[in-house]
C-alpha positions in Angstrom: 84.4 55.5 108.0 82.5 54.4 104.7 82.4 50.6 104.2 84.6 48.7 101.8 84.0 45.4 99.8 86.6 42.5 99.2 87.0 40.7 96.6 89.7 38.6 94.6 90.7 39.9 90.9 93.1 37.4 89.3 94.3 35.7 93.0 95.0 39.4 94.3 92.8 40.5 97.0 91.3 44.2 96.4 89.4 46.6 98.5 87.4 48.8 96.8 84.4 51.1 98.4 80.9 50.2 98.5 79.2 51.6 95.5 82.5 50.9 93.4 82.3 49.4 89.9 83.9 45.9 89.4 85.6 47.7 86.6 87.4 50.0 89.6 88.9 46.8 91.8 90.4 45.4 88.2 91.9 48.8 87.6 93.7 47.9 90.8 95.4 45.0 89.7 96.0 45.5 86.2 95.3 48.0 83.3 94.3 45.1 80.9 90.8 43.9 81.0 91.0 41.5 77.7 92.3 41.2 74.9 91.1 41.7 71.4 90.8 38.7 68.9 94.7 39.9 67.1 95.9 39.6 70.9 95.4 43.5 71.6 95.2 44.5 75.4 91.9 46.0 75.4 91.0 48.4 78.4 87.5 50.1 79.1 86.7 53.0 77.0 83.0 54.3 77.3 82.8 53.4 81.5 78.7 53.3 80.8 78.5 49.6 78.9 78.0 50.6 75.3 81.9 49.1 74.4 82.1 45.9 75.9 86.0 46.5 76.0 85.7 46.0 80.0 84.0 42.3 79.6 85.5 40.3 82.4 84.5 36.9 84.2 82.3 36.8 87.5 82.0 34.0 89.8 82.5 31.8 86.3 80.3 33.7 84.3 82.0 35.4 81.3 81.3 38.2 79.4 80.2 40.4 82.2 80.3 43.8 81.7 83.0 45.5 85.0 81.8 48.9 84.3 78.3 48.4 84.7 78.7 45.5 87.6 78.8 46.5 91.3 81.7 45.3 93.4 80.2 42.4 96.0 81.7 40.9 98.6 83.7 37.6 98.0 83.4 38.2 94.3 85.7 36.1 92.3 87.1 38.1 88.7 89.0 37.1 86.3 90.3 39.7 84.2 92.1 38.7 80.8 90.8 35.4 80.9 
């Protein structure tokens, strides 16, 4: 049985397998990561941090990059924020 990580993304608890990409638990709850500055839903596009369309808050901190971010457990996201 492979291990799994929990964490919240916007007050929904996720499951995602160890290894996984915060970008994979968001993906979970919603389809929208951001939006852009004309109120766009913005979504990732590149998956290996070149876009910055998957910026997402962690544990408080903003702009953090879900593709690139391993999932941790007890990790707090805020997707849309």
């Amino acid at each position: 049985m492979s291990a799994v990580v929990r964490l919240v993304v916007n007050g929904h608890p996720v499951e995602v397998p160890a290894g996984a990409s915060v970008a994979a638990a968001v993906a979970q709850v919603t389809l929208r990561f951001r939006r852009s500055v004309d109120g766009a839903p913005r979504a990732p596009l590149c998956g290996m941090g070149v876009c910055f369309e998957c910026r997402v808050q962690v544990d408080g901190v903003a702009h953090v990059r879900a593709c690139m971010t391993p999932a941790s457990e007890g990790m707090q996201v805020v997707a849309d924020a």
